[in-house]
C-alpha positions as CSV (number, residue, x, y, z in Angstrom):
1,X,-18.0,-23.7,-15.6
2,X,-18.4,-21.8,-12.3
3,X,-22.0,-21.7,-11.1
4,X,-24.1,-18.3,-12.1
5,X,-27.1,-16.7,-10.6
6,X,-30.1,-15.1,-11.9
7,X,-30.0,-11.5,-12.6
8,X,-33.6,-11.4,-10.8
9,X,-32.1,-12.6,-8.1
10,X,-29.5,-10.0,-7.4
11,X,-31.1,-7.1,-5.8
12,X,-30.3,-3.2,-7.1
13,X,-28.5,-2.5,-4.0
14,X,-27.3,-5.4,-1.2
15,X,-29.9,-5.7,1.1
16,X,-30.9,-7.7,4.7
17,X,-32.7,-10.4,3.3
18,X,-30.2,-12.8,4.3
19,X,-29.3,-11.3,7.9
20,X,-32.9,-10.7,8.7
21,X,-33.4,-14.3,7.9
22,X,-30.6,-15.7,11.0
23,X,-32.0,-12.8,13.4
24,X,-35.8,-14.1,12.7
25,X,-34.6,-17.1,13.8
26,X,-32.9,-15.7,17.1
27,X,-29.6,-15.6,15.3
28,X,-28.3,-12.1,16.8
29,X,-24.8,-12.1,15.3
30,X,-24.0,-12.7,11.7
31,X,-20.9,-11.9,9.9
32,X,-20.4,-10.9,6.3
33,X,-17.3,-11.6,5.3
34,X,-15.5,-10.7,2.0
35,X,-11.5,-11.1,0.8
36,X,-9.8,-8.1,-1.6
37,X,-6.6,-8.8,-3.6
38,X,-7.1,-12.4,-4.6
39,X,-6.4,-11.7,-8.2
40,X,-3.1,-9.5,-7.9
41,X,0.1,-10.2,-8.7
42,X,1.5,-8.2,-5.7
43,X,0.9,-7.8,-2.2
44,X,-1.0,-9.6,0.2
45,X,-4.9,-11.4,0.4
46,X,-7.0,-9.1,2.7
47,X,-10.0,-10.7,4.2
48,X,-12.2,-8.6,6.8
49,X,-15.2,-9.6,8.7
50,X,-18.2,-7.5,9.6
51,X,-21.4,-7.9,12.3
52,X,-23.9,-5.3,11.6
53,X,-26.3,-4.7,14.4
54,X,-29.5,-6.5,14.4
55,X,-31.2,-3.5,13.0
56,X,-33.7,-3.3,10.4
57,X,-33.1,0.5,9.3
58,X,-29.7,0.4,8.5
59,X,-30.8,-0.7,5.0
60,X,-31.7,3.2,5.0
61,X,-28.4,4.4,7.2
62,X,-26.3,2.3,4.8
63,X,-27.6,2.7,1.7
64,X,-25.0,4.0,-0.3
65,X,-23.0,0.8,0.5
66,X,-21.7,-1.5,-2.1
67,X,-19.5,-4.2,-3.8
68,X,-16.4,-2.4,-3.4
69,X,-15.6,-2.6,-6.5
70,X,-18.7,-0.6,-7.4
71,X,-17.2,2.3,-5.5
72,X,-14.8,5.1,-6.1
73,X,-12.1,5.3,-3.4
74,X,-13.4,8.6,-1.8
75,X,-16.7,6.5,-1.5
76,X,-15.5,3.7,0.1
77,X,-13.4,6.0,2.6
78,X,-16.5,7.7,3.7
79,X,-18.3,4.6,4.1
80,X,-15.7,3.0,5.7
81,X,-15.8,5.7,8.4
82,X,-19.8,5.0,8.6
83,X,-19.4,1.0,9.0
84,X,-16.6,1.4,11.7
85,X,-19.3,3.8,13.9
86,X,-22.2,1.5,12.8
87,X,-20.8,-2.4,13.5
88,X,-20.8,-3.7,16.5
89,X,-17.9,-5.5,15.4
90,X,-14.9,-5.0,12.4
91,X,-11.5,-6.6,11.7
92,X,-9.6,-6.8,8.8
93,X,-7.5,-10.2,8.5
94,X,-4.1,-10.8,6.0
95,X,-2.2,-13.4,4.6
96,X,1.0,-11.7,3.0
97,X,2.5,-12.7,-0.6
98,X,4.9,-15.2,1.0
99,X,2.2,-17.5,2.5
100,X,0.8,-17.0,-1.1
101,X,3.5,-18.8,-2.7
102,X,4.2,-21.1,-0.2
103,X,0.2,-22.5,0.3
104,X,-1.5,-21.2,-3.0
105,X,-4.1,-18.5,-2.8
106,X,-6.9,-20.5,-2.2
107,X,-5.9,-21.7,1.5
108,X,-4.0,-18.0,2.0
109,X,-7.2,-16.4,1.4
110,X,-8.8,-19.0,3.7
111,X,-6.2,-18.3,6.4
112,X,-6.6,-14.5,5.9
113,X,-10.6,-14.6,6.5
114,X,-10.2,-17.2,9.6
115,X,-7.7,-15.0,11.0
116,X,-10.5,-11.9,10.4
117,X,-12.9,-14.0,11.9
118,X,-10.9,-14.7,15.2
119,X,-10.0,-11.3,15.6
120,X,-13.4,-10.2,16.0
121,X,-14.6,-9.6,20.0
122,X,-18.2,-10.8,19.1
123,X,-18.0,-14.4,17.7
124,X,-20.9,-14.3,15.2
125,X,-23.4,-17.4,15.2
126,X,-23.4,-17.3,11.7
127,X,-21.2,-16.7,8.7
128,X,-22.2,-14.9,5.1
129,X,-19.7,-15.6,2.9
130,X,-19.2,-14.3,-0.6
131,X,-18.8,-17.2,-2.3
132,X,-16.3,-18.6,0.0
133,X,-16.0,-21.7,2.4
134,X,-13.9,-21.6,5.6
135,X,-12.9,-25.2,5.9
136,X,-11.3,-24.4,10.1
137,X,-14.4,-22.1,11.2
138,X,-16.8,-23.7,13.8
139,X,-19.6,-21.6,12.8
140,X,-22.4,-22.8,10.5
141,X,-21.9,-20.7,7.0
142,X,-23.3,-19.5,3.7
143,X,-21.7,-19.2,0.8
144,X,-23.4,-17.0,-1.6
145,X,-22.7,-16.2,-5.5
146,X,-22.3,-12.0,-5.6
147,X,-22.7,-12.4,-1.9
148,X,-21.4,-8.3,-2.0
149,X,-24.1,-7.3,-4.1
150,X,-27.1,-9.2,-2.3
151,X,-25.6,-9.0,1.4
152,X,-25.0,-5.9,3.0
153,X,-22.5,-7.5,5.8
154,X,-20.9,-8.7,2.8
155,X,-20.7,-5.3,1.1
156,X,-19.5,-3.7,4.2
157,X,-16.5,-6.0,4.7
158,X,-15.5,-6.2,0.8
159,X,-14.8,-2.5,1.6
160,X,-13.0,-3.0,5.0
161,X,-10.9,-5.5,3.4
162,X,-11.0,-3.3,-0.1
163,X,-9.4,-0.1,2.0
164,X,-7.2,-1.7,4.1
165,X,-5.5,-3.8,1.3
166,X,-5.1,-0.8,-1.0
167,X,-3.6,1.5,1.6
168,X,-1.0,-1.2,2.3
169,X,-0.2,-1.4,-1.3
170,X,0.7,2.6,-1.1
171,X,3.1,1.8,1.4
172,X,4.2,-0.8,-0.3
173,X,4.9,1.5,-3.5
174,X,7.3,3.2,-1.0
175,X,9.5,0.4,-0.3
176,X,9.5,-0.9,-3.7
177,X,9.0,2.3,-6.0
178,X,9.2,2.2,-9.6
179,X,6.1,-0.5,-10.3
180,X,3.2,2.0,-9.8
181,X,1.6,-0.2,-6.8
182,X,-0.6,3.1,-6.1
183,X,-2.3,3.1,-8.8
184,X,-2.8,-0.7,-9.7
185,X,-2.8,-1.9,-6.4
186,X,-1.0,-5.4,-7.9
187,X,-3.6,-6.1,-9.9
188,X,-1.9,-7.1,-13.3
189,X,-2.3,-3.8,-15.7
190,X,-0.6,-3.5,-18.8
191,X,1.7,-0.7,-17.2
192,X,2.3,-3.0,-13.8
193,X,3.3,-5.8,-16.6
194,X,5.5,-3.5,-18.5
195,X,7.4,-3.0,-15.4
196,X,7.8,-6.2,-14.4
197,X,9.6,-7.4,-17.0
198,X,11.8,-4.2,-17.2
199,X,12.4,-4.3,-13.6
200,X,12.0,-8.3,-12.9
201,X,9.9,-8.8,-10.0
202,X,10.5,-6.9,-6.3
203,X,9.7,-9.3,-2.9
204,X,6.1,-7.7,-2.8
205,X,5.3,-9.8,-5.8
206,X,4.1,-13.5,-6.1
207,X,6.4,-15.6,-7.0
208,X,4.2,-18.5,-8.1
209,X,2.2,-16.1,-10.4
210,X,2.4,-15.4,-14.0
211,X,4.6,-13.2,-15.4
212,X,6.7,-13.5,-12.1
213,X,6.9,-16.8,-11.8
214,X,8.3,-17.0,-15.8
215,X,10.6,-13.8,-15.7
216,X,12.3,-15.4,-12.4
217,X,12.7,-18.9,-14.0
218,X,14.0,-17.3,-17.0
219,X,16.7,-15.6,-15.0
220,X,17.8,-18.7,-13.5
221,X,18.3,-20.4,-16.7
């Protein structure tokens, strides 16, 4: 059984509690970091890492942000806009469907925060994770149950990694029309299923998940 939280403990909006807590202690730079598209079927793991400024008003410049997934799309573009003028440092890390498959989504998603991590020009002194462990990253960490809705470095990069995964996914519905990636962004809707298995699955899928993993055996047979 995963591990749960208490509903007291999970503010109404993600707050600094936890940042304010590393800069108290002459921390200066902490990342929140945050993955998007772990669940799909399609497409790659997005992970993005975000260092806010050691500010205690931002709670007020940046409170509408939130879990992503709290958040319509022409909310997190606006706030995306915000973050990228606000942080002192962004970046956005992937690991594609291939290295999916071929590692397993754990250690993809893994690889995709690391490689958001090392892209950053600021390396942070401390890492906020939600609910995540980077087993290659020198920093000392914190992995947090609902990280995105108590942290708001954690907030702001589930929606760097939230926008940048969905607009590949358009482009992705380009290449590979006909599965309705726009709208479903590879998550596994009852449409994006119906298609699958009338079209078989297209190279943005993941091979080693259900249904694509049973339609392409079943065609081999």
């Amino acid at each position: 059984m995963p591990p749960r939280i208490s509903p007291d403990q999970i503010p109404g909006a993600p707050d600094l509690s936890f940042e304010i807590a590393h800069w108290d202690s002459g921390i200066t730079h902490i990342a929140g970091i945050d993955e998007a598209g772990r669940g799909a079927l399609a497409g790659p793991v997005a992970a993005a890492a975000v260092i806010l400024p050691n500010d205690r008003t931002l709670i007020n410049i940046l409170e509408g942000v939130r879990d992503s997934k709290e958040m319509t799309p022409s909310m997190r573009t606006i706030w995306k806009i915000q973050l990228q003028e606000v942080a002192l440092a962004w970046s956005v890390g992937l690991a594609s469907q291939f290295e999916i498959d071929n590692i397993g989504i754990l250690p993809a998603t893994h690889l995709a925060a690391q490689r958001a991590l090392d892209a950053l020009h600021i390396q942070p002194g401390h890492l906020l994770l939600d609910y995540l462990f980077l087993p290659d990253a020198n920093q000392p960490q914190t992995s947090l149950i609902k990280g995105d809705k108590r942290s708001l470095s954690i907030a702001a990069a589930s929606i760097f990694a939230k926008t940048t995964r969905d607009s590949l996914m358009c482009e992705l519905e380009t290449r590979y029309p006909g599965y309705g990636f726009t709208s479903h962004k590879g998550y596994g809707t009852k449409a994006h299923i119906k298609k699958l298995n009338e079209l078989g699955p297209s190279p943005a899928h993941r091979f080693t998940f259900h249904p694509a993993a049973e339609i392409t055996k079943k065609n081999r047979e």
